[in-house]
C-alpha positions in Angstrom: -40.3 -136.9 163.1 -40.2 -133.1 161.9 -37.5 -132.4 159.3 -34.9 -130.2 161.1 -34.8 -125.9 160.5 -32.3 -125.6 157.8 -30.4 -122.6 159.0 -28.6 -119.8 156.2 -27.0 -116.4 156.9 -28.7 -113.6 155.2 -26.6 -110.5 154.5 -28.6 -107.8 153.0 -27.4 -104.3 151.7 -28.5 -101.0 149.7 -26.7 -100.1 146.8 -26.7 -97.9 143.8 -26.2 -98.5 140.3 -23.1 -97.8 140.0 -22.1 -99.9 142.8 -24.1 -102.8 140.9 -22.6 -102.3 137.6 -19.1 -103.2 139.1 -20.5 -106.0 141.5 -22.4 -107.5 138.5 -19.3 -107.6 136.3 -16.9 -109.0 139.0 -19.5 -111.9 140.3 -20.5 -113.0 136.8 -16.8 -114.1 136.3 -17.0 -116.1 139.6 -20.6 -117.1 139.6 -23.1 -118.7 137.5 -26.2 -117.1 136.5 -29.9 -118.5 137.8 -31.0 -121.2 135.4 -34.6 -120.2 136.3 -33.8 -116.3 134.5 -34.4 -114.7 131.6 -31.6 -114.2 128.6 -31.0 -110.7 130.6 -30.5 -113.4 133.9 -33.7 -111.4 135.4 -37.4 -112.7 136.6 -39.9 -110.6 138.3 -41.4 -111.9 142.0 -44.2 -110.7 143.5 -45.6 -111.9 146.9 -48.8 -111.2 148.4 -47.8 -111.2 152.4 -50.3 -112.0 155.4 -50.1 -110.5 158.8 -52.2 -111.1 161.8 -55.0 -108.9 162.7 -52.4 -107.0 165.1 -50.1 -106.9 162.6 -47.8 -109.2 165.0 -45.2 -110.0 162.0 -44.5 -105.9 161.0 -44.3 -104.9 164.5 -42.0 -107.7 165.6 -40.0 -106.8 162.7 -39.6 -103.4 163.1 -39.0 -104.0 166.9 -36.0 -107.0 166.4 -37.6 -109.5 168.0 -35.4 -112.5 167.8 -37.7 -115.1 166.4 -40.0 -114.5 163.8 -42.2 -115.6 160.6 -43.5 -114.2 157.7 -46.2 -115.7 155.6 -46.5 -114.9 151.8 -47.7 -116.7 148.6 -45.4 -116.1 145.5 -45.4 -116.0 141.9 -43.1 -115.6 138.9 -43.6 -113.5 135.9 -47.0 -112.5 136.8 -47.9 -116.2 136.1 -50.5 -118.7 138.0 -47.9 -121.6 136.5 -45.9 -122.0 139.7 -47.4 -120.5 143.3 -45.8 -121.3 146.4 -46.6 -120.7 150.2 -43.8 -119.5 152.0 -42.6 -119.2 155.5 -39.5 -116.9 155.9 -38.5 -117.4 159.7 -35.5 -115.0 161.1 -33.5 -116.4 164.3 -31.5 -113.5 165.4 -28.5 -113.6 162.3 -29.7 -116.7 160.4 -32.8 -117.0 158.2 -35.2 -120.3 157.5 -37.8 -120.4 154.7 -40.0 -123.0 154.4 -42.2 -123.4 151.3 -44.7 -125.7 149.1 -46.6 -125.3 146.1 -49.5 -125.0 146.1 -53.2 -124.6 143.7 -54.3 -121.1 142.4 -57.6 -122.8 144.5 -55.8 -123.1 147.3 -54.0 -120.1 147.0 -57.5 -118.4 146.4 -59.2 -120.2 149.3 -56.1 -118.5 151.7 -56.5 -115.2 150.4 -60.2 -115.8 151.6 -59.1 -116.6 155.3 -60.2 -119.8 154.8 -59.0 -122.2 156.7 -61.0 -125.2 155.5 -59.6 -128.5 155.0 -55.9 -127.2 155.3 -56.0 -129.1 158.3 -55.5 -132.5 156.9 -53.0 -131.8 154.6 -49.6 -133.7 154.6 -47.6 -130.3 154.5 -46.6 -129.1 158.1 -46.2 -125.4 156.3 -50.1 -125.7 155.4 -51.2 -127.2 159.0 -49.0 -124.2 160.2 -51.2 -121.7 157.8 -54.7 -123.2 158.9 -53.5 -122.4 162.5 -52.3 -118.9 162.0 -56.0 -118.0 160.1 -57.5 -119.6 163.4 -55.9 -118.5 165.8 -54.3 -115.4 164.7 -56.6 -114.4 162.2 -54.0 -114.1 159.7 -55.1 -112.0 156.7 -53.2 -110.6 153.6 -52.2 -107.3 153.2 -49.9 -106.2 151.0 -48.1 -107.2 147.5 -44.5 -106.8 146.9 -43.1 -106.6 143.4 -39.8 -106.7 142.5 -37.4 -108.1 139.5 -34.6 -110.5 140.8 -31.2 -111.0 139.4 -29.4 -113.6 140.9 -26.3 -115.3 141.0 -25.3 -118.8 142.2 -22.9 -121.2 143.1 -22.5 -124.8 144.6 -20.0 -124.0 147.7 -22.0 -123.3 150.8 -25.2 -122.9 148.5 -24.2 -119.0 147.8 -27.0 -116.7 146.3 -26.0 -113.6 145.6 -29.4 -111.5 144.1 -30.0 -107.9 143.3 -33.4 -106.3 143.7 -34.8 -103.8 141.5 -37.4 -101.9 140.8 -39.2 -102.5 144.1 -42.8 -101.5 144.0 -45.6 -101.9 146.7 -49.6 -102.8 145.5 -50.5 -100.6 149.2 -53.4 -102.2 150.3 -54.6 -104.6 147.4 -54.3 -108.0 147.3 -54.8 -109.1 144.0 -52.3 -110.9 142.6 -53.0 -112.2 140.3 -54.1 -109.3 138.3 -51.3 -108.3 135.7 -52.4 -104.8 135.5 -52.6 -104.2 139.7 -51.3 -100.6 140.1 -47.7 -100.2 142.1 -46.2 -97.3 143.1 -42.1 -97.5 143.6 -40.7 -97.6 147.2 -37.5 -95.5 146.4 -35.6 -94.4 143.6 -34.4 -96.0 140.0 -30.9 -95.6 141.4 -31.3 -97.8 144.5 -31.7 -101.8 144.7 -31.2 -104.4 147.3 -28.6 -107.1 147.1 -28.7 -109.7 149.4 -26.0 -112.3 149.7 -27.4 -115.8 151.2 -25.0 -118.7 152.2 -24.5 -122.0 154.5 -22.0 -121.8 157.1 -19.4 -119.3 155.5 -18.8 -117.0 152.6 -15.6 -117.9 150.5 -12.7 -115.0 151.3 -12.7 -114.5 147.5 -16.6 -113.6 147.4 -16.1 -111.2 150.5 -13.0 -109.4 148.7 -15.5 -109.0 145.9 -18.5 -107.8 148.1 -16.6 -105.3 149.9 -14.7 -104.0 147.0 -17.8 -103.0 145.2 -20.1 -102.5 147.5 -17.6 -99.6 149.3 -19.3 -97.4 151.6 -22.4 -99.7 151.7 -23.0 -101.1 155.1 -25.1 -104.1 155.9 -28.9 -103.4 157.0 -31.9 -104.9 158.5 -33.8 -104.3 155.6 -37.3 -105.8 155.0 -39.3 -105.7 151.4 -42.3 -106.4 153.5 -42.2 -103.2 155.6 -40.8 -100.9 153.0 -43.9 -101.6 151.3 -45.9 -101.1 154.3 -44.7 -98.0 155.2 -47.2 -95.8 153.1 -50.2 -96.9 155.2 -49.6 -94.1 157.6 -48.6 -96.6 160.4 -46.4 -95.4 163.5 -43.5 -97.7 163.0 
């Protein structure tokens, strides 16, 4: 019996630093910091993301379609230690990720587009990947880098992050390499924070969010397209 989509709003927003210097001092009184940081309760992510050969996941993105997936394979700290596969599906307002960890061989043999043997694996997110590189020719095509700070806290499973320093690897797909070239997406003065929860988001939390976030609004924003968007694409 398949294990049933685990459902989570996703609120994402754009703000400055001086919006995050006051959101950062309010939620660290409230909220504990990510055991997995740094003493500065930072680590850097980057994700090497796969598209079809149509490029069916950026298009669907940038065109709302309700249901959707993104494939990636992740690292922290520009380290082979952990790697995951990932599976970020939207459903209109609510987001599911799926994800397993998996080889830097395995890992490799993906980046290969190739599919061998991922068949018989006892992950369903792997049987899902050796699908995709058959039947959709999935292929990777573009790195995201970015350095997470993150805040947590056990009621309703709330993560609130902020992204910085987001930086796109254009076209490589090395990711491994720890001196890959990035170039930066927008300005030092602008990060993402996204706010990720159950079912609903404490009023005290919300009182928080909208006082420092002021004239922020919430957007559709995607890493994965921001960092696409140099590749002179009509989208």
């Amino acid at each position: 019996m398949s294990t049933p989509l685990r459902l989570r709003h996703e609120l994402k927003y754009f703000i400055r630093n001086s919006q995050y210097e006051v959101l950062k001092r309010l939620l660290s009184a409230v909220l504990s910091p990510d055991p997995h940081a740094d003493e500065n309760n930072e680590y850097h992510i980057r994700s090497l993301y796969f598209d079809s050969i149509f490029d069916r996941a950026l298009y669907e993105k940038v065109a709302g379609v309700y249901r959707r997936d993104k494939y990636r394979i992740r690292i922290y700290n520009l380290s082979d230690a952990v790697i995951r596969m990932e599976c970020k599906s939207k459903y209109n307002n609510y987001i599911s990720k799926r994800s397993a960890p998996i080889s830097r061989l395995v890992s490799e043999q993906i980046i290969a587009k190739d599919p061998t043997g991922l068949e018989n694996t006892s992950s369903g997110l792997l049987r899902d990947v050796f699908r995709e590189l058959r039947l959709s020719l999935l292929r990777p095509v573009v790195i995201v880098d970015y350095v997470r700070e993150a805040y947590i806290h056990p009621a309703e499973e709330i993560r609130i992050t902020f992204d910085k320093q987001l930086r796109t690897g254009l076209n490589a797909i090395d990711i491994y390499n720890k001196e890959l070239p990035t170039i930066p997406v927008f300005s030092d003065d602008m990060m993402i924070m996204e706010v990720k929860f159950n079912r609903t988001l404490p009023p005290y939390i919300s009182d928080i969010l909208s006082l420092g976030a002021g004239w922020s609004t919430r957007s559709a924003i995607s890493k994965y397209t921001l960092c696409r968007q140099y590749e002179g694409k009509n989208f």
